[in-house]
C-alpha positions as CSV (number, residue, x, y, z in Angstrom):
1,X,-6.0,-2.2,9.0
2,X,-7.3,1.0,9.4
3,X,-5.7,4.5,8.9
4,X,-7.4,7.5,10.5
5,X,-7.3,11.1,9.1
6,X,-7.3,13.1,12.5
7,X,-6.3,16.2,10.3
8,X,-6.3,17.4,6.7
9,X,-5.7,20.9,6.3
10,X,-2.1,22.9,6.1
11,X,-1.0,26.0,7.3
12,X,-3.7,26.9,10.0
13,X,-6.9,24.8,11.2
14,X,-10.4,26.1,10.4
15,X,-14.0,25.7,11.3
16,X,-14.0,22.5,9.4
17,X,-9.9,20.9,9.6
18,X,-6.7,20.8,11.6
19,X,-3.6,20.2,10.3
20,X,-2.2,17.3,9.6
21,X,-1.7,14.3,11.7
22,X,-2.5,10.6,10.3
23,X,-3.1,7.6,12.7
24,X,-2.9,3.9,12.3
25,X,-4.1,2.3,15.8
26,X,-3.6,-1.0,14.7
27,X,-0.1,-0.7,15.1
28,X,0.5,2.4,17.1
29,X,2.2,4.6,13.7
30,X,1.3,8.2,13.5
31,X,2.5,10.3,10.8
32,X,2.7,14.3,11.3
33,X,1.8,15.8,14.7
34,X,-0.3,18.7,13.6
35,X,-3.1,20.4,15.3
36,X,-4.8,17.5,15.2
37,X,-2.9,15.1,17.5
38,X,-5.3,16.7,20.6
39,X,-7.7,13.5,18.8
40,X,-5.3,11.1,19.2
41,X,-6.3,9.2,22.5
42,X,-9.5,8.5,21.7
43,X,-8.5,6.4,18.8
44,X,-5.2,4.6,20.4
45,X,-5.5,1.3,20.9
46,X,-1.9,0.1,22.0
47,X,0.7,1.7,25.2
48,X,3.4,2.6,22.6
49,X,3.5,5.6,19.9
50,X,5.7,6.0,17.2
51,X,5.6,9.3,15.3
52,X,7.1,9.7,11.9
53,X,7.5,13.2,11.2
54,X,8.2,14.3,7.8
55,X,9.7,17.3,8.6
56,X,9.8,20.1,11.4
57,X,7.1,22.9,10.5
58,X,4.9,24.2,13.2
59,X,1.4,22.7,10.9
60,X,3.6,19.2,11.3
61,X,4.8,19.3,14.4
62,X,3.2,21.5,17.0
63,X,0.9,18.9,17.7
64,X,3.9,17.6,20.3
65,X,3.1,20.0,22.3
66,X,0.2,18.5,22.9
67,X,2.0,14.8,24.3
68,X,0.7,15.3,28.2
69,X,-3.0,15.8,28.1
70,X,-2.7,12.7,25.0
71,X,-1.4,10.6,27.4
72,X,-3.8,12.0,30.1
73,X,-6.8,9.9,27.6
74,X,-4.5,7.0,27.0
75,X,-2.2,5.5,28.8
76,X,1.7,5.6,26.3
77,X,4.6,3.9,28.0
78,X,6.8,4.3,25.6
79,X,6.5,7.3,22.9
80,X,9.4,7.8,20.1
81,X,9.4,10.6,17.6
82,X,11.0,9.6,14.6
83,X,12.7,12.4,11.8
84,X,15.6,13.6,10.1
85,X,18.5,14.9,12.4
86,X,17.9,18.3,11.3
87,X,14.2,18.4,11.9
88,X,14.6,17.1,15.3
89,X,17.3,19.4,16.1
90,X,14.6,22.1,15.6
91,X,12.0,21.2,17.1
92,X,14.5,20.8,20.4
93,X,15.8,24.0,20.4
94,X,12.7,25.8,19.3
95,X,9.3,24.7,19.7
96,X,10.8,23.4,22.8
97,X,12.8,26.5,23.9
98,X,12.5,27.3,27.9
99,X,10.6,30.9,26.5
100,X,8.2,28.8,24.4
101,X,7.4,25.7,25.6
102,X,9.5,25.3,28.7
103,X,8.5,21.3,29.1
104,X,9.5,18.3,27.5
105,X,6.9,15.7,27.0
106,X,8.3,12.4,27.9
107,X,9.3,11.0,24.3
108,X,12.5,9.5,23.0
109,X,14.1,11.5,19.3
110,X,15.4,8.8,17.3
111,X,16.9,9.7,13.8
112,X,15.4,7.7,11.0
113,X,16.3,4.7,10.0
114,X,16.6,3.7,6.4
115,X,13.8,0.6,7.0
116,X,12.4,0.8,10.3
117,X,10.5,-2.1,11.7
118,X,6.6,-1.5,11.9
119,X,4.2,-4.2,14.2
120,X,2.4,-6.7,12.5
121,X,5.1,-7.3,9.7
122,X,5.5,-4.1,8.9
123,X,8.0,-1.8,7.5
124,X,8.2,2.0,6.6
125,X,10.8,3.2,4.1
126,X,11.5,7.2,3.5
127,X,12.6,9.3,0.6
128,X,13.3,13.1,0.2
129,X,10.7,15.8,-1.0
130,X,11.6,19.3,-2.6
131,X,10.2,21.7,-0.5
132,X,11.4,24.7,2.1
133,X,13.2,23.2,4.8
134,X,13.2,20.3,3.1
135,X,10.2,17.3,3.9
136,X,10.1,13.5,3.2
137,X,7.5,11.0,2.6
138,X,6.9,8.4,3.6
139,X,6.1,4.4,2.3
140,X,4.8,1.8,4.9
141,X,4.4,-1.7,4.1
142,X,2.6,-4.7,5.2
143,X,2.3,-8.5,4.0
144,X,-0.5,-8.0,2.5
145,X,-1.1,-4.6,2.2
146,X,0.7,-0.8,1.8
147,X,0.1,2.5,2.1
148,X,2.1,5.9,1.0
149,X,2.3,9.3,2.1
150,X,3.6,12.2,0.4
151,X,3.3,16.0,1.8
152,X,4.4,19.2,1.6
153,X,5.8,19.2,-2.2
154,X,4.7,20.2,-5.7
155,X,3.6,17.4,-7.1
156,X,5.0,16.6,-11.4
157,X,4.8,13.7,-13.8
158,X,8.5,14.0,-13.5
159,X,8.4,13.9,-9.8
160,X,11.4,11.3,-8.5
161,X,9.4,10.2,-5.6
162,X,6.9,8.6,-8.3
163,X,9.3,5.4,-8.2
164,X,9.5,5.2,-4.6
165,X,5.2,5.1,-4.4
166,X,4.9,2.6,-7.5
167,X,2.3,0.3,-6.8
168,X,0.8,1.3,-2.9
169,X,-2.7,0.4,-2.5
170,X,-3.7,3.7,-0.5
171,X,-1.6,7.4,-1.3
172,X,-2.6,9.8,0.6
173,X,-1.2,13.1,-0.9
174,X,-1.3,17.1,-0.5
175,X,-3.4,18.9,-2.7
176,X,-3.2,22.5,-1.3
177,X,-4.6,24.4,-4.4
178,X,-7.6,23.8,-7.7
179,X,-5.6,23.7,-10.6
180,X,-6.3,27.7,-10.7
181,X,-3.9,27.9,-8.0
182,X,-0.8,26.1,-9.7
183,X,1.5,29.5,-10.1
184,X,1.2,29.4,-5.9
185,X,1.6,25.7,-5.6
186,X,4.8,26.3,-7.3
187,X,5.3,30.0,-5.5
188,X,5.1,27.7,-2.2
189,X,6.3,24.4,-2.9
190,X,2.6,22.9,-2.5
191,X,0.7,20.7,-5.2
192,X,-2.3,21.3,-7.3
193,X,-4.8,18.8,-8.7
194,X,-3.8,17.8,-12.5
195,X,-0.1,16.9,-11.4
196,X,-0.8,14.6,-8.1
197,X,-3.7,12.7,-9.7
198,X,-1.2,12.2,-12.6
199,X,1.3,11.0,-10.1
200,X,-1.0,8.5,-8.9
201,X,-1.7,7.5,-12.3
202,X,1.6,6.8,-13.5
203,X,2.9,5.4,-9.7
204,X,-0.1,3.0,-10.4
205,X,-1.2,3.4,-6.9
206,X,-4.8,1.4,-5.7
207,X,-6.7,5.0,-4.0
208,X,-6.1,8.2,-4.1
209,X,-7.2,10.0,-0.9
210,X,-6.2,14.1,-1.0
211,X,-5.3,16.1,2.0
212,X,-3.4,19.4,3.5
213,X,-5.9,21.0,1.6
214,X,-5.9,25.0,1.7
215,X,-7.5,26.0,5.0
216,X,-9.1,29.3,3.0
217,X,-11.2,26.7,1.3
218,X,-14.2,25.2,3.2
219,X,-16.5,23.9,0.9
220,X,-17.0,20.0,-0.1
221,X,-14.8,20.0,-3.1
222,X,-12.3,23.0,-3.0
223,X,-9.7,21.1,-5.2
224,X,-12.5,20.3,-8.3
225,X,-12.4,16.7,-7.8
226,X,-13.6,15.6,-11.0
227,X,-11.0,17.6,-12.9
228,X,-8.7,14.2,-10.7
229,X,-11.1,11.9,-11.3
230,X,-11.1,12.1,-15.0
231,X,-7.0,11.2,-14.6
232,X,-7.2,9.0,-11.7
233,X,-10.8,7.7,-10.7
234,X,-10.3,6.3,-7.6
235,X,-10.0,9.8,-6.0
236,X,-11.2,11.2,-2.8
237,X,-10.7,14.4,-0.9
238,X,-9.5,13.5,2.5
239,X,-12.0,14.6,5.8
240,X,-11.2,15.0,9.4
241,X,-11.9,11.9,11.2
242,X,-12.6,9.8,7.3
243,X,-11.3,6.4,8.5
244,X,-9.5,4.3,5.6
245,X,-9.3,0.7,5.3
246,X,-5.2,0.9,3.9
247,X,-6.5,-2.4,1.7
């Protein structure tokens, strides 16, 4: 099963990412609808969509916007965006306003479920995040095989969320800022590299795959991957389009 990075910055896109959004064809599961989700049809593979949002910024979620010309590439009879009651409330009576985006693409809100039932056997499981507005992440697990995703948070040994994560073989996690940058990680509610590779560590996760990387920073390695390497080896910085085997 494979999971596909369609975006990996936060904020803003650049030259090099869009923000996020995070695709599993296999079983129709997208997580965040960022600036990325205008990639989405080439990649679906099934005529239902389930998008998991984990909470209601425009970097997260303005990618909705972007429903009619997705389902111009690929044929969706059924499309169901999936998030807290507040989150959904806001993107309904903002990004959707008449003065704003006067049409509704044709998808169903539905308020999450504390297990909701993913194909092939799957499930995915949430669990709250500090950060403005609040956020959650999110755990999704197969026979076989899982898979975590935590965003939009500052990252801490101490974190509670390190529980609910304990054991996944894939986290993919934000790493907005180097190390350099952890007064503004903690200014902004973001995560630098020393405390999420040291979340992995102690979660005992299988991969370590970083993302919502700051979109100020193009280069290869704008986080200093080796400083996360030397706590948590199996560490990788997260690409547009990278496409992840979850096990």
């Amino acid at each position: 099963m494979k999971l596909i990075l369609l975006g990996t910055t936060g904020y803003h896109p650049n030259e090099r990412r869009h923000t996020p959004c995070l695709l599993i064809p296999e079983c129709g599961v997208m997580l965040d609808a960022g600036t990325a989700m205008f990639r989405a049809a080439r990649y679906l593979q099934r005529p239902d969509l389930d998008i998991f949002l984990t909470h209601a910024h425009l970097d997260h979620s303005v990618g909705l916007t972007y429903l009619f010309n997705v389902m111009r590439g690929h044929r969706l009879d059924r499309v169901t965006v999936h998030g807290s009651a507040k989150h959904l409330a806001a993107i309904d009576e903002h990004l959707f306003s008449e003065y704003l985006f006067p049409k509704n693409p044709p998808y169903e809100s539905r308020l999450l479920a504390d297990v909701t039932a993913l194909p092939q056997g799957g499930r995915l499981t949430h669990f709250p995040l500090r950060h403005q507005g609040d956020s959650l992440g999110f755990r999704l697990d197969w026979p076989g095989c899982s898979m975590a995703y935590v965003t939009d948070t500052t990252a801490s040994a101490d974190a509670d969320y390190i529980e609910k994560i304990a054991g996944v073989d894939l986290l993919v996690h934000e790493c907005y800022f180097p190390d350099a940058g952890a007064d503004w990680a903690k200014k902004t509610c973001h995560s630098c590299t020393t405390p999420v590779a040291e979340v992995a560590r102690l979660a005992g996760v299988g991969r370590l795959v970083l993302v919502h990387i700051n979109p100020l920073s193009t280069e290869d390695d704008p986080i200093e991957l080796e400083v996360a390497r030397s706590i948590f080896p199996a560490t990788e910085i997260g690409e547009d389009l990278m496409e992840i085997d979850i096990v």
